[in-house]
C-alpha positions as CSV (number, residue, x, y, z in Angstrom):
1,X,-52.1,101.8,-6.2
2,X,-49.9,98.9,-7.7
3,X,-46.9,101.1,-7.4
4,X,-47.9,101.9,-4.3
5,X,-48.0,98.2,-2.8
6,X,-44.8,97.5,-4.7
7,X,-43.2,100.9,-2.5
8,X,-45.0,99.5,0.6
9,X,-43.4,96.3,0.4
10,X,-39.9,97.9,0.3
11,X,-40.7,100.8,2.8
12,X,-43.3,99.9,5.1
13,X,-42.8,96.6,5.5
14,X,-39.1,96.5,6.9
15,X,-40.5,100.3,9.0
16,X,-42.6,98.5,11.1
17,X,-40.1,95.9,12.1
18,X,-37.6,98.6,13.3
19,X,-39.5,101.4,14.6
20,X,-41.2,101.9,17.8
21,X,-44.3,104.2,16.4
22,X,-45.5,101.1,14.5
23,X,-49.1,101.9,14.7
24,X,-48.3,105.4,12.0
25,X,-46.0,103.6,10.1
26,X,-48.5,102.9,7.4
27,X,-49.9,106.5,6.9
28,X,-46.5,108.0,6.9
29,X,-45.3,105.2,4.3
30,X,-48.5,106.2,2.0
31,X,-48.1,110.0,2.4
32,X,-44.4,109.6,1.5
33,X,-45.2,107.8,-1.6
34,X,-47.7,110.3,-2.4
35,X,-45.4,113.5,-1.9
36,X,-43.2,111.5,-4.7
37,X,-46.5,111.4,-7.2
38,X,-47.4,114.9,-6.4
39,X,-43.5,116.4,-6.4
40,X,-43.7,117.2,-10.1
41,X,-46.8,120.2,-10.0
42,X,-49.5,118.6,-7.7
43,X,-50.5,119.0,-3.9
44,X,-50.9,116.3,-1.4
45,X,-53.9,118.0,1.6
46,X,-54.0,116.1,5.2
47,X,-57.0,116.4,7.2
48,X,-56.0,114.6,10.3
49,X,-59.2,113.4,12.5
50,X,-56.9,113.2,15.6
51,X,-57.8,110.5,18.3
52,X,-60.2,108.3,15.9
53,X,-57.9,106.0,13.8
54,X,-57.9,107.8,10.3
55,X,-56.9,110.7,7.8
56,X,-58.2,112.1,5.0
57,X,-56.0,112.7,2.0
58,X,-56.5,114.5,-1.2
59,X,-54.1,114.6,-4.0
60,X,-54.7,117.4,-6.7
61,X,-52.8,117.5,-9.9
62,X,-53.7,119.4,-12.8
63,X,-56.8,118.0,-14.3
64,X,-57.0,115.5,-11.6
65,X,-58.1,115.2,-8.0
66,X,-58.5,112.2,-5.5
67,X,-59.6,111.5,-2.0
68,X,-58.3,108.7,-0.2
69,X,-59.4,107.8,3.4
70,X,-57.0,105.5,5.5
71,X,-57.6,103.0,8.2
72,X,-55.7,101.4,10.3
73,X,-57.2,97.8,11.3
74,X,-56.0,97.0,15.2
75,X,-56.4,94.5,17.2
76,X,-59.6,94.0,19.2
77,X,-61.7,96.7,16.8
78,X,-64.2,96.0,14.3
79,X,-63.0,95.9,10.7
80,X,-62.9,99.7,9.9
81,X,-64.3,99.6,6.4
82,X,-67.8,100.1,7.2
83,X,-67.0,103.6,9.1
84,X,-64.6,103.9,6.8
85,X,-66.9,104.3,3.6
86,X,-69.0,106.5,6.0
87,X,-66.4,108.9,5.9
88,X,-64.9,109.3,2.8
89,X,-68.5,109.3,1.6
90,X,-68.8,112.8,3.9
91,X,-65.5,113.4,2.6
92,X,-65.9,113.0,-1.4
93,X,-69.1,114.6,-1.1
94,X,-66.9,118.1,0.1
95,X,-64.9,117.6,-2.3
96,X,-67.4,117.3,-5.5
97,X,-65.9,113.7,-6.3
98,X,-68.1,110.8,-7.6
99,X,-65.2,107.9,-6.7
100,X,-62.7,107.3,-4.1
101,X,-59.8,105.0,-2.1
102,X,-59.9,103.7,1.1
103,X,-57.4,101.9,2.0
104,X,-57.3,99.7,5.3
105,X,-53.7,98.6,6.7
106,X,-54.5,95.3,8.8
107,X,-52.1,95.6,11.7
108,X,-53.9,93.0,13.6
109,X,-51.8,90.3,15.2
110,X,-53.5,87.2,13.5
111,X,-54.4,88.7,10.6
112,X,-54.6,86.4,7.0
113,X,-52.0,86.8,4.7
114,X,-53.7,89.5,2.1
115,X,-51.2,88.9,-1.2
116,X,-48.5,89.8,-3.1
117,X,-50.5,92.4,-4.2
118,X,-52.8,93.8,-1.1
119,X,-56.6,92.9,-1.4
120,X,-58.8,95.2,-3.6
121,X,-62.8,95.3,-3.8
122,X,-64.8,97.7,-5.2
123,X,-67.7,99.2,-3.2
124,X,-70.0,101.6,-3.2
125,X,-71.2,103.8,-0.9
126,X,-75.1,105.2,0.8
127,X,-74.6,108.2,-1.6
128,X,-73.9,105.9,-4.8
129,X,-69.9,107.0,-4.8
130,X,-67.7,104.1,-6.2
131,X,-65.0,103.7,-3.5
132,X,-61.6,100.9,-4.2
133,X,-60.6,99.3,-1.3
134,X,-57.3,98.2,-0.6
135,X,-56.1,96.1,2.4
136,X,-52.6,95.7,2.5
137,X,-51.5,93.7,5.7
């Protein structure tokens, strides 16, 4: 994920000053980055939950899968993480996994600076799944 903030910062950053689709700037910027990880001999699935503000992603390399759930944090919503977890717990559970990413882009007008870096806690979910959260602003 530190390569991926670093990419973000370059990418996704100066996107969502120039383009008018601002609000799917941040999943295209991730899934981008990720069809760069995965171009070698891995796969990178979308499950797209149309209308309610995420996707699923899976990334599956040989001897090695993740599930990531992305959020995007608007304003005048509730922070997302909570339903977030929700999800990917539903989600990791389909896919057999014991630990997971969400990551939550904070699009919100007055939102805090969240670092050089993003933000990251770790959580865990109802289920007992070990999620990393990263909010990148």
């Amino acid at each position: 994920m530190k390569a991926f903030v670093s990419f973000w910062r370059l990418n996704g950053e100066p996107l969502m000053r120039t383009v008018e689709y601002h609000e799917v700037a941040p999943q295209l910027v991730l899934m981008a980055f990720l069809h760069r990880v995965v171009d070698g001999g891995g796969t990178l699935d979308r499950e797209f939950a149309v209308g309610s503000g995420r996707i699923d992603l899976c990334v599956r390399a040989p001897g090695f899968t993740m599930g990531l759930e992305l959020k995007v944090w608007r304003d005048h919503m509730a922070d997302p993480t909570p339903a977030g977890l929700e999800q990917l717990d539903r989600y990791l559970e389909r896919l057999g996994l014991r630990e997971g990413w969400l990551v939550v882009f904070d699009r919100r007008s007055g939102a805090p600076p969240r670092g050089e870096n993003g933000e990251t806690t770790h959580e865990t979910t109802q289920a007992g799944r070990a999620v990393t959260v990263v909010r990148l602003r």
